[in-house]
C-alpha atoms as one frame of an Amber mdcrd trajectory, in Angstrom:
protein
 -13.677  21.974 -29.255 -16.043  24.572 -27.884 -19.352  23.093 -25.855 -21.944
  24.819 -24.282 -25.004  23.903 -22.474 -27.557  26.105 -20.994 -29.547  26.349
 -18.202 -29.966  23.624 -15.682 -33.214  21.479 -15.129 -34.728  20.762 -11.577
 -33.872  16.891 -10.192 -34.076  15.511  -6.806 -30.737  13.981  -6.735 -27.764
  14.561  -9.233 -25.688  17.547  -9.098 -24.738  19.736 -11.805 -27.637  18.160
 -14.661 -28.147  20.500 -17.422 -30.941  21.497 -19.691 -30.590  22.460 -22.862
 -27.413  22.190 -24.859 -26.260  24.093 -27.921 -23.043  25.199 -29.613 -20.408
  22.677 -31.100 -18.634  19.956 -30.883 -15.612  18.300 -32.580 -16.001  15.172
 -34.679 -13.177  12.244 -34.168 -11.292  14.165 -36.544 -11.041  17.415 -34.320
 -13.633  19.565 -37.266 -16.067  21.492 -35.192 -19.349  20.510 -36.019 -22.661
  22.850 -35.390 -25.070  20.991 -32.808 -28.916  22.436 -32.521 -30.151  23.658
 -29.341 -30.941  19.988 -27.636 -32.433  19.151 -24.574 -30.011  16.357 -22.557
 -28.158  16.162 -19.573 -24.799  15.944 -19.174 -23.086  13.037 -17.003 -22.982
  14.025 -13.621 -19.607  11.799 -13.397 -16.541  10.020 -15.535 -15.126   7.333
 -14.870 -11.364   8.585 -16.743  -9.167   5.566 -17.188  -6.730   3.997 -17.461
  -7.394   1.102 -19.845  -6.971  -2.385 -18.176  -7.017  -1.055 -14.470 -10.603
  -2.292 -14.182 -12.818   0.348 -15.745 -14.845  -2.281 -17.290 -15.441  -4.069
 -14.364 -16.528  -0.465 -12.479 -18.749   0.766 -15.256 -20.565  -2.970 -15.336
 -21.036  -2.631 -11.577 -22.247   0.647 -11.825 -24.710   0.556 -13.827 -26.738
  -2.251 -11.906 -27.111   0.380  -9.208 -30.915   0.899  -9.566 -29.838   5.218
  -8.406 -27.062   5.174 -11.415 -27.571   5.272 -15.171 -24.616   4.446 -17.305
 -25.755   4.069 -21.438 -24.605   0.823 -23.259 -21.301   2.630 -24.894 -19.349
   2.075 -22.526 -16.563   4.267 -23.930 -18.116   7.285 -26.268 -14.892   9.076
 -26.107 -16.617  12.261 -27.094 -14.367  15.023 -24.868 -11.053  13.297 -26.292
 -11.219  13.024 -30.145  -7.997  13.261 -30.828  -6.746  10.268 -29.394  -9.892
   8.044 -31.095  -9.601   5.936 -33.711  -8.498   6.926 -37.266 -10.301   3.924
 -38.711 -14.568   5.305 -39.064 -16.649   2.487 -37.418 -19.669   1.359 -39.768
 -23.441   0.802 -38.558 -24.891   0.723 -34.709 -22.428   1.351 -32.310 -20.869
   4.092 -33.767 -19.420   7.028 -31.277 -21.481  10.296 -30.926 -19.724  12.781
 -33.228 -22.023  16.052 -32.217 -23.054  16.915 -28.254 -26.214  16.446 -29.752
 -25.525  12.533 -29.819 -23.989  12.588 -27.029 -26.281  13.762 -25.031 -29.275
  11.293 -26.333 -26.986   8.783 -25.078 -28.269   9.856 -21.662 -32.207  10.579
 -22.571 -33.581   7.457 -20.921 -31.761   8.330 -17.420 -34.520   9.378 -14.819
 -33.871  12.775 -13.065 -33.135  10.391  -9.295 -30.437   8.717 -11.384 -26.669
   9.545 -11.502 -25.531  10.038 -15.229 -22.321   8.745 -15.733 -19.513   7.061
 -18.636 -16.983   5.591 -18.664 -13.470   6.644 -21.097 -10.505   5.754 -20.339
  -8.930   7.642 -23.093 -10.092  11.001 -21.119  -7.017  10.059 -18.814  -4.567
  10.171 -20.882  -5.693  13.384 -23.079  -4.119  16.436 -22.721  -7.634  18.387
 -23.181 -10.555  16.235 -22.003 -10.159  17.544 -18.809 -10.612  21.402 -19.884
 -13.691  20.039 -22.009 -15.207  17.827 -19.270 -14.836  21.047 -16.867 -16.372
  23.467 -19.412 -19.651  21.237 -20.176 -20.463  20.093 -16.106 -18.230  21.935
 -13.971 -19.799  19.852 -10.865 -18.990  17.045 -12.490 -17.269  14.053 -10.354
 -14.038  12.334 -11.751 -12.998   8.732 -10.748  -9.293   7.684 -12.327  -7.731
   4.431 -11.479  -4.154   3.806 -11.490  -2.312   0.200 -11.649   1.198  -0.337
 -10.962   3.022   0.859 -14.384   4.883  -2.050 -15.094   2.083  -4.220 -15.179
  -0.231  -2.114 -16.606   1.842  -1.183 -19.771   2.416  -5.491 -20.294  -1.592
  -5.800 -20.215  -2.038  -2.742 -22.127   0.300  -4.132 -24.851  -1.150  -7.208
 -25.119  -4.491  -5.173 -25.926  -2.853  -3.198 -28.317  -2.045  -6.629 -30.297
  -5.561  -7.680 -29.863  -6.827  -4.113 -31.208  -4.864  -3.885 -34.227  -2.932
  -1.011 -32.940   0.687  -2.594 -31.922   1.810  -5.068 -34.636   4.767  -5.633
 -32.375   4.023  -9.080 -30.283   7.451  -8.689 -28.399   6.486  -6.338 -25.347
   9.851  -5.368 -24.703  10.586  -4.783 -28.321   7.296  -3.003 -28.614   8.770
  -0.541 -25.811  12.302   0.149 -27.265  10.481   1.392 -30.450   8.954   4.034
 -28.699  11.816   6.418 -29.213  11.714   6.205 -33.505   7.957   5.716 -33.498
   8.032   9.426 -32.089  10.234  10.275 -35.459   7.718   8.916 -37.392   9.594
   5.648 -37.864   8.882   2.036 -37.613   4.951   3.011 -36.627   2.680   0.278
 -37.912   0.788   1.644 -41.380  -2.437   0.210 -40.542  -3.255   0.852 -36.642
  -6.003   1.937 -35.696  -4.741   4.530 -32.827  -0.773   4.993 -33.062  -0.668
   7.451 -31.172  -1.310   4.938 -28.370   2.096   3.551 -29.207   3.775   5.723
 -27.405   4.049   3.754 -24.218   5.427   6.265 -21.439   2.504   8.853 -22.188
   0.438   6.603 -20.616   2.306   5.981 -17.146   2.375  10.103 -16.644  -0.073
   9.733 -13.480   1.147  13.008 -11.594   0.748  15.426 -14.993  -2.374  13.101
 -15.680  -4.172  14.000 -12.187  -2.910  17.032 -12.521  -4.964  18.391 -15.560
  -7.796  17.225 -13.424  -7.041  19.220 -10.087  -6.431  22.255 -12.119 -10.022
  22.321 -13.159 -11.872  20.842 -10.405 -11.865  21.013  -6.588  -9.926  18.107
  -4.493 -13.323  16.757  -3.311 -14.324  16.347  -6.877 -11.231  14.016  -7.817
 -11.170  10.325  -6.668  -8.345   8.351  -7.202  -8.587   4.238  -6.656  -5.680
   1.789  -6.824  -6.398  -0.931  -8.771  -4.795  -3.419  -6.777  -7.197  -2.187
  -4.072 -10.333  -2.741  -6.091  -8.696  -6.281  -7.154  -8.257  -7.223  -3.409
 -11.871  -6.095  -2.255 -14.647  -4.984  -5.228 -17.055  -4.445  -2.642 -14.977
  -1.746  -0.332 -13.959  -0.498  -3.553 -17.503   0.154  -4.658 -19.003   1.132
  -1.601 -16.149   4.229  -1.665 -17.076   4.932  -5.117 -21.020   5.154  -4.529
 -19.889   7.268  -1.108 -18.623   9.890  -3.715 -21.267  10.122  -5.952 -23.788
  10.087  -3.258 -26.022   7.147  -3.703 -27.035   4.660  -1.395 -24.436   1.483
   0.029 -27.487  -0.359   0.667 -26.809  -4.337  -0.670 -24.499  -5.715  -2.608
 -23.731  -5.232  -6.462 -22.158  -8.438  -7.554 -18.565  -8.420  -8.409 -17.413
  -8.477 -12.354 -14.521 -10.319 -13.531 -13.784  -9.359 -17.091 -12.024 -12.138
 -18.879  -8.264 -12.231 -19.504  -6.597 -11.517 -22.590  -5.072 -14.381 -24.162
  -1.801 -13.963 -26.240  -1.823 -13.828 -30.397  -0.305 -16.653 -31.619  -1.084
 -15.296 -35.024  -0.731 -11.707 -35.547  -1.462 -12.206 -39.569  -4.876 -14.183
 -38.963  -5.638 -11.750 -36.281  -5.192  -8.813 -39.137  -6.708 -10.913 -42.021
  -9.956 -11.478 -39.856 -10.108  -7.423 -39.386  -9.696  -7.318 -43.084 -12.467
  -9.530 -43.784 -14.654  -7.897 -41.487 -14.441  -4.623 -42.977 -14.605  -5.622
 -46.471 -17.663  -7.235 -45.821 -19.164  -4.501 -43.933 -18.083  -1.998 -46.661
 -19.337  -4.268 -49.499 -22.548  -4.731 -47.608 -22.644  -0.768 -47.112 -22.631
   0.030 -50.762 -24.510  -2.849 -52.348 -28.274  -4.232 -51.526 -27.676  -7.784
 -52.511 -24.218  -8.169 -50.318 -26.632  -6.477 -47.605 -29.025  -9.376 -47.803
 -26.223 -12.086 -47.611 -24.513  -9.616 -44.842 -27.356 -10.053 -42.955 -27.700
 -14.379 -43.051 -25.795 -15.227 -39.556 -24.834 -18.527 -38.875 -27.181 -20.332
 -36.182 -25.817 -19.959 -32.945 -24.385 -23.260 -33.146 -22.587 -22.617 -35.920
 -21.429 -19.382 -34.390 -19.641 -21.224 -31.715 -18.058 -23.038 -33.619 -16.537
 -21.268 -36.069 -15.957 -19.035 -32.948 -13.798 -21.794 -31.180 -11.676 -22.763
 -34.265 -11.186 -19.014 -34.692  -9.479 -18.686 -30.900  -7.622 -21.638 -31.290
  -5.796 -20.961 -34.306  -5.388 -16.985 -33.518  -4.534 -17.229 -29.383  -2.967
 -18.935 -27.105  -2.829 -18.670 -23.292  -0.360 -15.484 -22.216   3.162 -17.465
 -21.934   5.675 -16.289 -18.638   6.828 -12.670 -18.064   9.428 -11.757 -18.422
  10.548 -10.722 -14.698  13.774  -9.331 -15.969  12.667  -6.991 -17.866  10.083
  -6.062 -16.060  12.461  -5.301 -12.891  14.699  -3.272 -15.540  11.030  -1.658
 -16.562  10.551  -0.690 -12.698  13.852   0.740 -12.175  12.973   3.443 -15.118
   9.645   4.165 -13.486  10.616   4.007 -10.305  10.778   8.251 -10.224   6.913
   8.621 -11.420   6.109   6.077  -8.758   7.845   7.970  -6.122   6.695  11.369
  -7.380   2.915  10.096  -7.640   3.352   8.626  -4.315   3.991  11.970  -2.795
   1.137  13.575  -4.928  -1.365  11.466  -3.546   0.243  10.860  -0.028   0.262
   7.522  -0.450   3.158   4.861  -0.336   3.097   3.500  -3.366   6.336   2.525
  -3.979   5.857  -0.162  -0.936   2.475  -1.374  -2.094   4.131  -1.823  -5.728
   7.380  -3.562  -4.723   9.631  -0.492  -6.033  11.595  -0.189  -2.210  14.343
  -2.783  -3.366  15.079  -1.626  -6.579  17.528   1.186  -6.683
């Protein structure tokens, strides 16, 4: 994926905004696709990852910062392709394939604002990095990192609710890591299986490291998410410290809601399947367009919505504190190794001292 931009454009306060942008960009399928010369900007920050370490919270918090613009895709995923989904998405909402959409997805910032997005795929991709770097090489990177164990349960658990893990078991789901890598025993319909490959995701030092290698130190912030659990508002105040904004006030603190458990994996996948039939039908024919388009009233929506939840989830039952000690003990070494990386004692603040 090559990208380009040209010359920057005069602004009072972000660093590093660009003018206009030419060259080419790769679609979700990695084909290089020819973008016109396009005025835009280019964020002036990403907000990396992981997934379910509170990026959503950040990004909503963010972007009620009156000096910080943030568009309503929350996750374009443009510098990591590879690792989007293999399913197309249909009608509004769908990811910028060209740096020409990409870049519109910034158009209504104002030149005071910070430009930022938020991907948490760009963590975990063994090129967004290079491709961030190339497009804004001032630009400011924020990763968050959660205690492994506990991060790879939640992240499971949205892997069910995404129709990429068919495996409801989350130790089961782990063992098959090893044959999914064969090409065995991987799920024929998700969406991402490349996800399924659990221990790329708790990598943190060779993570942060693709990031240091193309940006200074002072361009790198790393946040604990058990910090930002235990205070938003310190939290926040260190993030807006980095990008240079004002502390002044107080955002209000986001709590995203919890994922429940599936208590049925094949009405979860039959609801997907009606979805996209409908949205396919609707796509090709004018008439299944018109009925497409006759929505319940809201009442209505809610519910069908409620008799939905209750017959597909459940609230999350016990963990499994077993195997999640077991689960430690194997990552104790990235903990320990990441703990030296950032100078940081990690492997107090995330209860891996006793286990040998």
């Amino acid at each position: 994926m090559t990208v380009s931009v040209g010359p920057s454009t005069p602004s009072e306060k972000p660093a590093g905004s660009t003018g206009a942008a030419e060259g080419e960009a790769a679609n979700d399928h990695g084909a290089r696709v020819a973008t016109p010369p396009s005025p835009g900007r280019v964020p002036d920050f990403f907000i990396v990852g992981h997934e379910k370490c509170g990026t959503t919270a950040l990004y909503e918090m963010l972007r009620r910062h009156p000096q910080v613009f943030m568009p309503d895709i929350k996750e374009p995923r443009f510098f990591a392709p590879e690792l989007r989904s293999r399913f197309r998405r249909l009608g509004p909402g769908e990811l910028p394939e060209t740096l020409e959409d990409y870049l519109s997805l910034f158009a209504a910032a104002s030149p005071q604002q910070r430009v930022g997005e938020a991907s948490p795929l760009y963590l975990r991709s063994h090129a967004a990095a290079g491709r961030i770097a190339e497009a804004q090489p001032a630009a400011r990177i924020i990763a968050i990192l959660r205690e492994p164990a506990s991060f790879l349960r939640s992240f499971h658990l949205q892997a069910v609710h995404n129709h990429v893990e068919t495996q409801k078991d989350f130790a089961k789901a782990i063992a098959l890591e090893e044959p999914r890598r064969r090409g065995k025993r991987v799920p024929p319909f998700s969406s991402a299986p490349q996800s399924l490959m659990y221990s790329d995701h708790v990598r943190y030092v060779e993570q942060l490291s693709r990031y240091h290698a193309v940006f200074a130190p002072e361009q790198v912030l790393v946040l604990i998410y058990e910090d930002f659990r235990r205070d938003n508002q310190a939290t926040l105040r260190q993030v807006l410290r980095f990008l240079e904004v004002e502390e002044k006030g107080e955002l209000a603190a986001i709590e995203t809601e919890p994922l429940k458990d599936v208590r049925s994996l094949r009405l979860l996948q039959l609801g997907l399947a009606v979805s996209v039939a409908r949205r396919q039908a609707a796509a090709v024919h004018p008439l299944l367009k018109r009925l497409e388009a006759r929505t319940p009233t809201p009442m209505q929506k809610d519910a069908l919505r409620s008799l939905w939840e209750r017959a597909v989830y459940r609230d999350p039952g016990p963990r499994d504190e077993a195997y999640l000690v077991e689960l430690r003990r194997r990552l104790k070494p990235e903990v320990t190794a990441l703990s030296d990386y950032l100078g940081r004692d990690l492997v107090t603040l995330w209860g891996y001292g006793d286990i040998g």
